[in-house]
Steps between C-alpha positions, in 0.01 A plus 500: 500500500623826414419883496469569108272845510411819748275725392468853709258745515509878689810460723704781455621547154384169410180566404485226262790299426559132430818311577567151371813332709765288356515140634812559703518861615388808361663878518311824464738743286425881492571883613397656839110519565460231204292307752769197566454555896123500474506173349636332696391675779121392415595166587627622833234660600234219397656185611735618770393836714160620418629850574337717235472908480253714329843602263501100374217598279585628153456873478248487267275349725536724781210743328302175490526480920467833550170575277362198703543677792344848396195293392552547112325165433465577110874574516653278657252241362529613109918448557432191678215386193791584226800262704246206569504564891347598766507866650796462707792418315664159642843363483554097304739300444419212280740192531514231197640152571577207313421165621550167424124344515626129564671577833432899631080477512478450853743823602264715293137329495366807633604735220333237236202672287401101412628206764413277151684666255900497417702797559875602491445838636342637796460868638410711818394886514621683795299778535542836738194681562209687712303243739216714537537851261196616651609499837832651389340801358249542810841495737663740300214747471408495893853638540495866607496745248705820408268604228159702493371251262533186744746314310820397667815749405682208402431225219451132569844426382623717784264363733649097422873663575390504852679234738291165491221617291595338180514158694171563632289532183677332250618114483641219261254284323594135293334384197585250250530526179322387150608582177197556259659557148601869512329525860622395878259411694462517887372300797525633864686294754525457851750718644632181691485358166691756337756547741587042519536488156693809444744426767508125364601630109735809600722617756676861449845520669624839442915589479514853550736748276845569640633818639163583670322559178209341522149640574493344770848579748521722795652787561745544205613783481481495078145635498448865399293566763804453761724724289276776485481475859865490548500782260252684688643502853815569369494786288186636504293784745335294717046570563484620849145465650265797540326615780165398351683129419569457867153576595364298288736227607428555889147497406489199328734300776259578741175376322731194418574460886148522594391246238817245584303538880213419416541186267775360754290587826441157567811346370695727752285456776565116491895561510495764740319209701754293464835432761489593876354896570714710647554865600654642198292335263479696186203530236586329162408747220522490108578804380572650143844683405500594174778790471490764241842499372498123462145495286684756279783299453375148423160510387605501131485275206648498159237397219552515122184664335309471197387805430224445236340245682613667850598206634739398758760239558714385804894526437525103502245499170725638289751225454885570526527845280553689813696321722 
């Protein structure tokens, strides 16, 4: 059994690309921000972490998401209508295999379209997407508001950036696959399903780059990002915090403080109980301590824009051209 074809669909700029694979090994050739990292980071994320951002979605799709969320139904439904999809854009990865039907059956009987028919190639859709859209678009819109109209200030793509959101709305689905003449069919399977048979056909062991090159090391001090900083606390005039800054800092520390009291009231209360009392017992307290000067100095980030579609990207999207 072997891995002959992938097929990939709105994951980053892959919005539609095949790949056939040699028998023995197969190398993917090309200049920075060609799209070599994203495919074979697809596989990665799919069969190894889970760990997908709004920014794995192809940028073209990100109007898709973000008409959803202002309600544009015909919109977002008339783009959806002229892909073939659904609304909300989704991230696949279809995986072609070839078999041998006298001996490799059994590994795969679940990805059969007929138990009674001969075969010598199977394949499985894994498929990225909204559990519940509506539910996603309620959440969003019951967020507080910055605008007279009632809308939220900030798109849904913005909204899905936000720590754990991403995770909780969207998930990976299995199907199998059918070939139908020019057509590929698909059947839903059981995420338990999906996830034995995957993990029985392909395991993803990853070798990262040298030199701390790869998307994925910590710390180096290559990225552009940590020069500029270098650069900046080294030659430049540094922002000094206003009066008005500090207030608003002060201010916000102390609503923090009362708010960290309230939610670990209880908590505390139980530890303070704890041990043998005595005299010079002090009060635990949580308190916040953000500092000016510090929120200044670190609470930046270094995106590469595209400035027709307004778009954003995180420094580790844009391959090695600016390390």
């Amino acid at each position: 059994m072997k891995l002959t074809q992938a097929y990939i669909r709105n994951f980053r700029r892959l919005e539609d690309v095949s790949i056939d694979f040699e028998p023995s090994e197969t190398v993917f050739v090309g200049p920075n921000n060609s799209g070599k990292t994203s495919a074979t980071e697809v596989f990665r994320l799919f069969l190894k972490s889970n760990e997908f951002s709004i920014h794995d979605f192809s940028v073209s799709q990100i109007a898709r998401l973000d008409a959803f969320g202002r309600g544009d139904n015909d919109e977002s439904q008339e783009n959806a209508d002229s892909k073939g999809g659904e609304a909300l854009p989704r991230i696949e990865l279809d995986m072609w295999f070839s078999i041998d039907p006298d001996t490799e059956f059994g590994r795969v009987g679940l990805l059969l379209p007929d138990a009674e028919q001969v075969y010598d190639k199977v394949g499985i859709r894994l498929c990225y997407g909204a559990t519940d859209p509506d539910k996603l678009r309620e959440d969003y819109n019951s967020k507080p508001t910055l605008q007279a109209t009632g809308t939220p200030a900030k798109p849904l793509s913005h909204y899905l950036t936000q720590p754990g959101t991403l995770k909780r709305y969207f998930t990976v689905e299995y199907f199998s696959l059918e070939e139908d003449g020019e057509k590929v069919n698909a059947r839903l399977l059981k995420p338990e399903e999906g996830k034995r048979i995957l993990n029985s056909l392909v395991r993803v062991e990853c070798v990262e780059a040298q030199r701390k090159i790869d998307d994925h090391g910590h710390g180096g001090s290559t990225r552009l990002s940590n020069v500029l900083t270098t650069y900046y606390k080294r030659n430049l005039e540094q922002a000094v915090a206003s009066d008005e800054a500090n207030q608003i800092v002060d201010k916000h520390n102390e609503e923090l403080t009362d708010h960290y009291t309230t939610v670990f009231g209880e908590l505390l209360e139980v530890i303070q109980g704890l041990g043998v009392p005595s005299v010079n017992d002090r009060l635990l307290r949580v308190v916040s301590s953000l500092i000016p000067e510090v929120a200044l100095q670190g609470n930046t980030t270094l995106t590469y824009i595209d400035t027709r579609r307004n778009h954003e990207l995180p420094e580790n999207y844009n391959g090695l051209a600016a390390r």
